[in-house]
N, C-alpha and C positions, 0 to 999 in steps of 0.2 A: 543555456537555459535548462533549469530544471521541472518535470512535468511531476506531479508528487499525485499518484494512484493512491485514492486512500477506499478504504471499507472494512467489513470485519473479514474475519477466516472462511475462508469459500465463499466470498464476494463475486470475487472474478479478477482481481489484483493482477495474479501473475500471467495469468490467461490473457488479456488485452493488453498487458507492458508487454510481450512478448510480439502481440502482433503490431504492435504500436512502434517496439523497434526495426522491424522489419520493413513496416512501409515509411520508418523516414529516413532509414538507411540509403532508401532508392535515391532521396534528393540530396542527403548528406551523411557522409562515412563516421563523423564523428559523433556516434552515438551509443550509450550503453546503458544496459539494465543493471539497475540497484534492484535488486531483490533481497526483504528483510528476513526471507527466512534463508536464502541463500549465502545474505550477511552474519546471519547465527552460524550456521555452519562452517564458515569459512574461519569465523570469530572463535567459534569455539563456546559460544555461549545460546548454546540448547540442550544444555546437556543434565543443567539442575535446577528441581525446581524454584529456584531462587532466581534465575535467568527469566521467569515469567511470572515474575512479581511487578508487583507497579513502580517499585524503583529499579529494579532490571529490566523492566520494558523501556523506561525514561534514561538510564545509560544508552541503551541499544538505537533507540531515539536520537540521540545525541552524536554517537557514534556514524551513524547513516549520514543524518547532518554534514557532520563535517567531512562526510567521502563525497557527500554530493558538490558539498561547496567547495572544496579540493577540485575534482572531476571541472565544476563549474569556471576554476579557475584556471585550467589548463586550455579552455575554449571546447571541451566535451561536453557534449548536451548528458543529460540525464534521463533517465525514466524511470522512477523511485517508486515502485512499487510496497507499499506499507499501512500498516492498521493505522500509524497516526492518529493516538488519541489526547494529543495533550494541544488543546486549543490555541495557548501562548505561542506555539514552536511552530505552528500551520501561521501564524500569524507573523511571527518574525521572518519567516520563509520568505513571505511578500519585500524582504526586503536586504535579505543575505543574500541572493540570488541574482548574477547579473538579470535573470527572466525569470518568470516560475508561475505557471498552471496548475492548478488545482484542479482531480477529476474526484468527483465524490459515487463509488459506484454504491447506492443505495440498496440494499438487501434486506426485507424482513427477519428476522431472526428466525421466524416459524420457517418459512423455506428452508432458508439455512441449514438449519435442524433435519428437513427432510433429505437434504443433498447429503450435508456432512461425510465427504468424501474423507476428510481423517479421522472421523471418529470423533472429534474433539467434544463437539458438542453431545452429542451420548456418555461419553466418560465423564462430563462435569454433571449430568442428572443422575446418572450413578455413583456419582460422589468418589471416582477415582483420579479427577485432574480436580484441579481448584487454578487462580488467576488466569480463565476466561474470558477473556476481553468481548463484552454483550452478556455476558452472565452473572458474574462475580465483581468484575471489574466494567464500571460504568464505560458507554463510547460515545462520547458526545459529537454528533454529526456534525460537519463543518458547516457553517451559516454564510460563505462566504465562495462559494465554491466555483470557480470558473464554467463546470460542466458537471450536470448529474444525470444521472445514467439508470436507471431503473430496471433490478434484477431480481425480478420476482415474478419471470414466466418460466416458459422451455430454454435452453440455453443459445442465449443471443448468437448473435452473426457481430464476432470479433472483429472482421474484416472491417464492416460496414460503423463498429463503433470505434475503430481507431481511427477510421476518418474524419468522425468528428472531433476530434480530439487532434487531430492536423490542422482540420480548419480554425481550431484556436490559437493554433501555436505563433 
């Protein structure tokens, strides 16, 4: 089974695939975080700005893809934490996957902005980053989404939202 975290940067992505591994670890061993920026780095591919272009984001895309469906085929669960912005791929997913969840964590952009624990969003109104995915590069939110999660207060109780994200699985 793969569970595909998706939202923008400083959503809350790698913050709940983290606690989301841990408690399904209790009921089964065989499980592991995809993380897409963890994927860039191990990749090698965060390194130029061409790597965060929209066809560098759609390799990297692809890339994830096929580690999860890989992972999937070995009988390892997944938990894909990623922006996933390309509608067709959240779509095919329903069906490359022996299982697969969709969590959509919903985030205002304005929040966003306020948190922006990297910076990112600051450097792209300053005009020092460019391909922003929610700025420069559109994010079209999933219309299809198994569970949506709504992060636009204080910062949730991780605990209490990977459990629901159990109860779908």
């Amino acid at each position: 089974m793969v569970v595909w975290i998706i939202g923008l940067s400083g959503a809350g992505k790698s913050s709940l695939g983290r606690v989301l591994v841990q408690q399904w670890r209790e009921r089964e061993a065989n499980v592991v975080l995809v993380d897409g920026d963890e994927v860039r780095r191990l990749l090698g591919t965060d390194t130029q700005e061409q790597d965060y272009s929209l066809e560098g984001r759609r390799r990297n895309a692809e890339t994830i893809t096929r580690l999860c469906a890989w992972l999937d085929d070995q009988g390892m669960h997944a938990v894909c934490c990623v922006l996933s912005l390309f509608p067709e791929m959240r779509a095919a997913n329903r069906t490359r996957f022996s299982a697969y969840r969709e969590v959509f964590i919903d985030a205002p952009l304005d929040t966003l902005r306020a948190r922006d624990g990297k910076r990112l969003y600051a450097d792209a109104a300053a005009g020092r980053r460019q391909n922003v995915v929610g700025v420069d590069i559109p994010f079209p939110p999933p219309s299809g989404a198994d569970l949506v999660l709504h992060n636009d207060g204080p910062q949730p109780d991780w605990a209490a939202w990977a459990r629901q994200v159990v109860a779908i699985l």
